[in-house]
DSSP file (Angstrom, degrees, kcal/mol; ACC not computed):
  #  RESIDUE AA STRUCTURE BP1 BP2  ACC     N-H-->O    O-->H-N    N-H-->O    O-->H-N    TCO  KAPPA ALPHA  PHI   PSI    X-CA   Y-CA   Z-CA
    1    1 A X              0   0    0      0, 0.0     5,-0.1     0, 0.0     4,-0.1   0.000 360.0 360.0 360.0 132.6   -7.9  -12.7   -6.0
    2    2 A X    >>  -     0   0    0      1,-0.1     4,-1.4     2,-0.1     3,-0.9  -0.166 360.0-129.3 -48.4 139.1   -8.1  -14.3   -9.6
    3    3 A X  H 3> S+     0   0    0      1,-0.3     4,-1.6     2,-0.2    -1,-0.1   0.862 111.4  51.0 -59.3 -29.6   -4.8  -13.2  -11.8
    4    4 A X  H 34 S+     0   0    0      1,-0.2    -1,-0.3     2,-0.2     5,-0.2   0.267 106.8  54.6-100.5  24.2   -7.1  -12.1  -14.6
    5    5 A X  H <4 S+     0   0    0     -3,-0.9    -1,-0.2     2,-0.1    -2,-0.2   0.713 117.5  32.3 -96.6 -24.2   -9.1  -10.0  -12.1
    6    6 A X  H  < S+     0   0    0     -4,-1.4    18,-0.2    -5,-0.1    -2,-0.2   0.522 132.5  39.6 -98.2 -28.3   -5.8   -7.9  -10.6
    7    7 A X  S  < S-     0   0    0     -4,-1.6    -2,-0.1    -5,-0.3    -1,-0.1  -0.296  78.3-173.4-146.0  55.0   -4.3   -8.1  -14.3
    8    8 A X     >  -     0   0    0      1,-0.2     4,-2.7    -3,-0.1     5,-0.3   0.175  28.1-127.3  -7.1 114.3   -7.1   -7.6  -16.8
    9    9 A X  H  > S+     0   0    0      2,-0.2     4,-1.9    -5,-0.2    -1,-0.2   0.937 113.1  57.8 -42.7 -42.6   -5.5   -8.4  -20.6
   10   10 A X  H  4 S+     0   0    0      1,-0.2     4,-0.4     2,-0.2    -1,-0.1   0.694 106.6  41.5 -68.7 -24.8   -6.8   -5.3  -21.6
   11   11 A X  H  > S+     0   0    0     -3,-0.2     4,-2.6     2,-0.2     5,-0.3   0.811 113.3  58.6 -91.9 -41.7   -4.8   -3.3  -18.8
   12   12 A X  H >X S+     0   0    0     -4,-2.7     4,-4.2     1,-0.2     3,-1.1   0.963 107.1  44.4 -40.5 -79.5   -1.9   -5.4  -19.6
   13   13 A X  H 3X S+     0   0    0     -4,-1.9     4,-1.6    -5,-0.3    -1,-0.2   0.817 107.1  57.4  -7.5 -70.3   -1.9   -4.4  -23.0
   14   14 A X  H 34>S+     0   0    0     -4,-0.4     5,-1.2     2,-0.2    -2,-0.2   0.791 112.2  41.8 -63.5 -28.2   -2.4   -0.9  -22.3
   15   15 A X  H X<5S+     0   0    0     -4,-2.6     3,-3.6    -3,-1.1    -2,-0.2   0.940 103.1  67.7 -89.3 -45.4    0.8   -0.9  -20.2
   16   16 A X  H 3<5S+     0   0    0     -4,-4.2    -2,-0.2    -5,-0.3    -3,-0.2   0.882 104.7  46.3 -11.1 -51.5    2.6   -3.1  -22.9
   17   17 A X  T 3<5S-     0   0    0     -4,-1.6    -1,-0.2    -5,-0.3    -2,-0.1   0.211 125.3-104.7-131.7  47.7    2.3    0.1  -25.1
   18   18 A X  T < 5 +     0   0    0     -3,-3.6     2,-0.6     1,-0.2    -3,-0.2   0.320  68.2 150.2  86.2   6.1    3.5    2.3  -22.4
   19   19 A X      < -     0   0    0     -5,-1.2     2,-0.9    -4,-0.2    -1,-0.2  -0.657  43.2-138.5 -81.1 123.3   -0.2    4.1  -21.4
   20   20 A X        +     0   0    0     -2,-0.6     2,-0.4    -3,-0.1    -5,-0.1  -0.604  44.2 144.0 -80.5 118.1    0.2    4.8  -17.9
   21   21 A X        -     0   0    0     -2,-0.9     6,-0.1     1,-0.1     3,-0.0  -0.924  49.9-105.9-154.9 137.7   -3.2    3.9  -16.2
   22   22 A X        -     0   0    0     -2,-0.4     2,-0.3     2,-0.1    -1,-0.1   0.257  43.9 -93.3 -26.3 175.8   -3.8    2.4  -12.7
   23   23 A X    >   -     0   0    0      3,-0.1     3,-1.5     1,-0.1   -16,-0.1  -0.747  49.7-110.5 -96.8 172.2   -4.9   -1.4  -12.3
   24   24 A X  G >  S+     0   0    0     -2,-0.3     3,-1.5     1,-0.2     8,-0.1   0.906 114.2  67.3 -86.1 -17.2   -8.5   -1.1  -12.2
   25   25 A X  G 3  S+     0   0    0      1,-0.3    -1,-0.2   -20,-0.1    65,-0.1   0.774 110.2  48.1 -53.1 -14.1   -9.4   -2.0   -8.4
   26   26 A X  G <  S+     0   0    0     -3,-1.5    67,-0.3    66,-0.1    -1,-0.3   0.021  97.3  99.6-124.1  29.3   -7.4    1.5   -7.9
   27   27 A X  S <  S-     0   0    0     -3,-1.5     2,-0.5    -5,-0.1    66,-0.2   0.305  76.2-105.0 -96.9 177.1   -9.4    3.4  -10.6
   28   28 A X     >  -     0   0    0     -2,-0.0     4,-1.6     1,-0.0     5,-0.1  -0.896  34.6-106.8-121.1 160.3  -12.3    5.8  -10.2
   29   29 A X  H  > S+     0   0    0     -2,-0.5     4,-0.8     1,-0.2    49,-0.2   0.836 117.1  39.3 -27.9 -75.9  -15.5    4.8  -11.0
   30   30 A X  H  > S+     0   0    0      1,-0.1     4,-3.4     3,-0.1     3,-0.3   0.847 112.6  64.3 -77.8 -19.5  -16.0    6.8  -14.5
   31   31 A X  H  > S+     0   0    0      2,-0.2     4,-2.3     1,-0.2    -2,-0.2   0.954 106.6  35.7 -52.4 -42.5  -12.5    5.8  -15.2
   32   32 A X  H  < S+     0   0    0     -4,-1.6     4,-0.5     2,-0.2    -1,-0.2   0.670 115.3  55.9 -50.2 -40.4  -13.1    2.1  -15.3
   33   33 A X  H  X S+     0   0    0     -4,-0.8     4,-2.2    -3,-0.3     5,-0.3   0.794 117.0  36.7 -92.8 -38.9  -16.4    2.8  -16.9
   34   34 A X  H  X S+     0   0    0     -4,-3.4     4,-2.6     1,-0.2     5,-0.3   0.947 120.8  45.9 -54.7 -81.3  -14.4    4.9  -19.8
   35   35 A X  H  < S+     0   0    0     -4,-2.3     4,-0.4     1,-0.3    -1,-0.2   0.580 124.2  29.9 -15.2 -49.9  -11.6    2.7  -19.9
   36   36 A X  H  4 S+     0   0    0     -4,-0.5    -1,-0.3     2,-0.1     4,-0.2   0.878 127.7  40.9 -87.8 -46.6  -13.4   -0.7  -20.0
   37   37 A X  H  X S+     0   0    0     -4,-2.2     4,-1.5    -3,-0.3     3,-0.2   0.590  99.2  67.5 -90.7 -19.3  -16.8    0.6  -21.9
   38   38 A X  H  X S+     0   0    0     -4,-2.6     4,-0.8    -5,-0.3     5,-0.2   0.978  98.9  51.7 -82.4 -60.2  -15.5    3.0  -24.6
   39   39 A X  H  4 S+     0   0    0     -4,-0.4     4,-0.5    -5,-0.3    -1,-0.2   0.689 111.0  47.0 -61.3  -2.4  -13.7    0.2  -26.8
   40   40 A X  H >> S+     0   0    0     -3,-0.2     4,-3.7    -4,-0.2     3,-0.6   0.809 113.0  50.0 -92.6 -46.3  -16.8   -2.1  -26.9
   41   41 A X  H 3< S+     0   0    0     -4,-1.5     4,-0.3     2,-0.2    28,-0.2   0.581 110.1  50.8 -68.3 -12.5  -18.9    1.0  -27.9
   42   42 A X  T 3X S+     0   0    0     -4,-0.8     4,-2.5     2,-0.2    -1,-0.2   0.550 115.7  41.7 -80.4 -37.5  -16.3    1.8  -30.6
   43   43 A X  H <> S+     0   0    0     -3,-0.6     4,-2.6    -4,-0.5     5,-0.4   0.835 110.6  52.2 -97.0 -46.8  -16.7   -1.7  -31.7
   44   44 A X  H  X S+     0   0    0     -4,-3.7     4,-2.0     2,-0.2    -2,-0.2   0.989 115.4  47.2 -66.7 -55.0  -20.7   -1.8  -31.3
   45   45 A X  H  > S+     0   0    0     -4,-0.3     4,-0.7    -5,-0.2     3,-0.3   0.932 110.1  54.3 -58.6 -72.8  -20.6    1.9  -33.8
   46   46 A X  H  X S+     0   0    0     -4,-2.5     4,-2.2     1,-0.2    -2,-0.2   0.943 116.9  37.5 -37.5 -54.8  -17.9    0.1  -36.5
   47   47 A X  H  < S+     0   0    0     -4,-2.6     4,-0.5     2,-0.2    -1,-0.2   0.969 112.4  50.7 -72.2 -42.8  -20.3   -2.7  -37.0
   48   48 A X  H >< S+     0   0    0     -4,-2.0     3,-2.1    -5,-0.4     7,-0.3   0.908 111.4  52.0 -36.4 -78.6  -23.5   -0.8  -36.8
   49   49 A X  H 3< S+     0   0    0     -4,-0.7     6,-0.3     1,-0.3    -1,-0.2   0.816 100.0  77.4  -9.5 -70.7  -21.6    1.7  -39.8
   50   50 A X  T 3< S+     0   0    0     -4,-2.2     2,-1.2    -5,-0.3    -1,-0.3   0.519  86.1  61.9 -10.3 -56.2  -21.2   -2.0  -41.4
   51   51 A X  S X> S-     0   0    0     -3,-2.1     4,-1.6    -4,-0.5     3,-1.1  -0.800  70.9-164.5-130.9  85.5  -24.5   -2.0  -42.5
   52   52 A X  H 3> S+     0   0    0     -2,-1.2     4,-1.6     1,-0.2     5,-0.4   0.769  81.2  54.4 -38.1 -41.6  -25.4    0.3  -44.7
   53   53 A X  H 3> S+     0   0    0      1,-0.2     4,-1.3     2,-0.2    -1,-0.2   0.973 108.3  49.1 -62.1 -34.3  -28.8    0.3  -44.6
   54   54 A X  H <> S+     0   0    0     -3,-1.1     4,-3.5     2,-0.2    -1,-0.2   0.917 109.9  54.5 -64.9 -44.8  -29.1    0.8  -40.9
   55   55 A X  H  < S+     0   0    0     -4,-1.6     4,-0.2    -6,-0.3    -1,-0.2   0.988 110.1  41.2 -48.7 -77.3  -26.6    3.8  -41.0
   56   56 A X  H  < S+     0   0    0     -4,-1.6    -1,-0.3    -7,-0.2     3,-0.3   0.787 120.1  49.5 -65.0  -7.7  -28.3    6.1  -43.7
   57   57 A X  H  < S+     0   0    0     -4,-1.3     2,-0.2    -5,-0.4    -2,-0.2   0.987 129.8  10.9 -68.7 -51.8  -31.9    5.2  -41.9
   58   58 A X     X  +     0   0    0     -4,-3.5     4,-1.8     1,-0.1     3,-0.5  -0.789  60.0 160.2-130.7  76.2  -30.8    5.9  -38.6
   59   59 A X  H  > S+     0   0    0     -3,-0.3     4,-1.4     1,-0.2    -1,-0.1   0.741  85.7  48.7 -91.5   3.7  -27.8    7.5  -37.7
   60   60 A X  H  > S+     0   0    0      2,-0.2     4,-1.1     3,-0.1    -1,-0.2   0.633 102.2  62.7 -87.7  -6.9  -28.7    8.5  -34.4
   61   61 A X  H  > S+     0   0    0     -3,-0.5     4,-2.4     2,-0.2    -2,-0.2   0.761 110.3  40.7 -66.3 -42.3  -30.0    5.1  -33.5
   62   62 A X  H  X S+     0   0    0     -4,-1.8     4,-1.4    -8,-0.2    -2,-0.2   0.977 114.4  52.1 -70.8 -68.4  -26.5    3.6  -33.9
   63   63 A X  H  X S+     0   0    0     -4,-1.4     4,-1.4     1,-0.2    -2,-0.2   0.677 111.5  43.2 -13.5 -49.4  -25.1    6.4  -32.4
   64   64 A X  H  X S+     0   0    0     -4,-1.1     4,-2.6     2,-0.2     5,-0.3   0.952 117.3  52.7 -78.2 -64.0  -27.6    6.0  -29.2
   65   65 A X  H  X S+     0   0    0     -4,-2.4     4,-2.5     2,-0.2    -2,-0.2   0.898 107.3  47.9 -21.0 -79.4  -26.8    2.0  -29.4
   66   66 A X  H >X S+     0   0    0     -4,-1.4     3,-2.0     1,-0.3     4,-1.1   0.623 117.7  47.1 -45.8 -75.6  -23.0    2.6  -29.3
   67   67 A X  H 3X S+     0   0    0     -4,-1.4     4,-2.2     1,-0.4     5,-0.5   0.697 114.6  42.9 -13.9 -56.4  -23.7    5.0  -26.2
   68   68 A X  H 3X S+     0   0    0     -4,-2.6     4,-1.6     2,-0.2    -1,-0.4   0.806 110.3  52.0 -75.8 -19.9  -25.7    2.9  -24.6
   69   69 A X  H <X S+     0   0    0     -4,-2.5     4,-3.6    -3,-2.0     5,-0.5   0.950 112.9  49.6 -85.0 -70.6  -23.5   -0.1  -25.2
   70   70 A X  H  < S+     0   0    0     -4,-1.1   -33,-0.3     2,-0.2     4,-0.2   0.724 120.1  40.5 -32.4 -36.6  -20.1    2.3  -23.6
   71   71 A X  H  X S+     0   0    0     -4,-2.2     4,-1.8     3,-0.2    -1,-0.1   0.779 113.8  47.4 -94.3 -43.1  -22.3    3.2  -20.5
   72   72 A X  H  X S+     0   0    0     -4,-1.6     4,-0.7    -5,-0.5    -2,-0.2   0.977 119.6  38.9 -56.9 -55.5  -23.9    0.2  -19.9
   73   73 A X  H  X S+     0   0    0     -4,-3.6     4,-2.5     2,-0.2    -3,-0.1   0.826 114.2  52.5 -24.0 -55.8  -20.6   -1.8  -20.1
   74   74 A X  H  > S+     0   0    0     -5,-0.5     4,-2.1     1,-0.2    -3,-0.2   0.985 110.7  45.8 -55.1 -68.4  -18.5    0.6  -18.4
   75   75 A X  H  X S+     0   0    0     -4,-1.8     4,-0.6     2,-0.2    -1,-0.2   0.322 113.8  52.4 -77.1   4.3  -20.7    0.9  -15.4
   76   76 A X  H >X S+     0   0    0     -4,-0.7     3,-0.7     2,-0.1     4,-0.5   0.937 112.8  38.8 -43.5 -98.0  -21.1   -2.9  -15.3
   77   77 A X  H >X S+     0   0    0     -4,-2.5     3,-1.3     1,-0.2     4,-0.9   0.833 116.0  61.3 -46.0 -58.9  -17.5   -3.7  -15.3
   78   78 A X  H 3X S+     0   0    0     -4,-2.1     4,-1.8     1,-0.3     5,-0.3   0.865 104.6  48.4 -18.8 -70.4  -17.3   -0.3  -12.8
   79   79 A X  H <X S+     0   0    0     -3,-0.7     4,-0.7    -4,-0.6     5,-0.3   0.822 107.4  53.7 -38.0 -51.8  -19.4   -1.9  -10.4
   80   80 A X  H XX S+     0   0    0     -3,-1.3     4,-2.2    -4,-0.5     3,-1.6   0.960 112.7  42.3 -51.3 -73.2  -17.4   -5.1  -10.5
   81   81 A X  H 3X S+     0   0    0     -4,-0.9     4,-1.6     1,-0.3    -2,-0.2   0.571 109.3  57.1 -21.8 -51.7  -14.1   -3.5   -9.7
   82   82 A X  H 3X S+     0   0    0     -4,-1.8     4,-1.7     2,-0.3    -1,-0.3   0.630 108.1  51.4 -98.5 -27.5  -15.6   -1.0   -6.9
   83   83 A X  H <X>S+     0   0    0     -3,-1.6     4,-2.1    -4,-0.7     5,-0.6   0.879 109.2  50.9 -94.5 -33.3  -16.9   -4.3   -5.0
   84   84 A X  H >X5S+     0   0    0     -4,-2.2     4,-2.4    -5,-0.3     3,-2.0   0.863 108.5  54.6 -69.4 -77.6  -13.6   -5.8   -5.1
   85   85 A X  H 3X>S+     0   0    0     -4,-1.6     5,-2.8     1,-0.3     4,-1.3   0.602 109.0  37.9 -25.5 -48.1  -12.3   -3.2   -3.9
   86   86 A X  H 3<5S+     0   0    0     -4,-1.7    -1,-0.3     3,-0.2    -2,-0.2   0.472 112.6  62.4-100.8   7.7  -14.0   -2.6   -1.1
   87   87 A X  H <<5S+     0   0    0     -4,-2.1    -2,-0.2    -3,-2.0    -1,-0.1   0.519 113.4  36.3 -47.9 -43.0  -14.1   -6.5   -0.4
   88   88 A X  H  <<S-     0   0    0     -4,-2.4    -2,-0.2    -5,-0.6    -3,-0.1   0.835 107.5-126.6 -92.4 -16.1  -10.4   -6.6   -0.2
   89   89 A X  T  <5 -     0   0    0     -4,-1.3    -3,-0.2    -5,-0.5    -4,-0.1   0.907  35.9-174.0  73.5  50.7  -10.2   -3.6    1.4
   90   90 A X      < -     0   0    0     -5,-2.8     2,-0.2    -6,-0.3    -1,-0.0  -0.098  20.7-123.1 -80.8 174.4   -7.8   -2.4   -1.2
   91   91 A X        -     0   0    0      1,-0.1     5,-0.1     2,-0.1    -1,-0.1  -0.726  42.4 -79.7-111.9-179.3   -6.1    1.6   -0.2
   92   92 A X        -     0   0    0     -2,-0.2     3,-0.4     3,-0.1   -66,-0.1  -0.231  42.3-104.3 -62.1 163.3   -6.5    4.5   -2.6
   93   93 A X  S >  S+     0   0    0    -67,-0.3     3,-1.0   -66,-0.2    -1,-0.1   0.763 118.8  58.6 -20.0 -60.0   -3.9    4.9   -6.0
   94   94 A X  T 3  S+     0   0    0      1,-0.4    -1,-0.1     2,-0.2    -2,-0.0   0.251 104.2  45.0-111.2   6.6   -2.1    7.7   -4.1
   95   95 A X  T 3         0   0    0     -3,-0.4    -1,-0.4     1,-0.0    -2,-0.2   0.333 360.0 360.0-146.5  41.0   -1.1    5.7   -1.1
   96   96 A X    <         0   0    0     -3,-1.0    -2,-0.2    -5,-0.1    -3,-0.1  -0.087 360.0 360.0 -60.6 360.0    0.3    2.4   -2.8
């Protein structure tokens, strides 16, 4: 297994400043999908906000983006993570 597949930057990071969270092969599902999909979706709303016009037209259309951008993502990267897993045959979180 690839280093940046077992040790994501992003999880590194997050244990760098002491947030306790699994590696993701040892995850749940929606965890992965939060975890992975929520900053992107964060990032996809701040630029959408950017641009004023778009904001006062529609602010449930960026809203439904940024959503859609966090669930799609998530459960992408979920999916990835859930096949390694059960490719390597990895055990549950709670009996590592």
């Amino acid at each position: 297994m690839d280093r940046g597949t077992y040790l994501p930057p992003m999880y590194a990071a997050y244990w760098k400043l002491g947030i306790r969270i699994p590696p993701p092969h040892f995850m749940s599902f929606g965890g992965v999908a939060l975890v992975n999909g929520l900053p992107l979706g964060l990032c996809v709303l701040g630029l959408c906000m950017m641009d004023h016009e778009t904001w006062t037209t529609s602010p449930l259309a960026v809203l439904l983006a940024s959503a859609a951008t966090t669930l799609g993502w998530g459960a992408a990267v979920a999916t990835y993570y859930r096949a390694g897993r059960l490719r390597h045959r990895l055990p549950s979180w709670s009996s590592v």
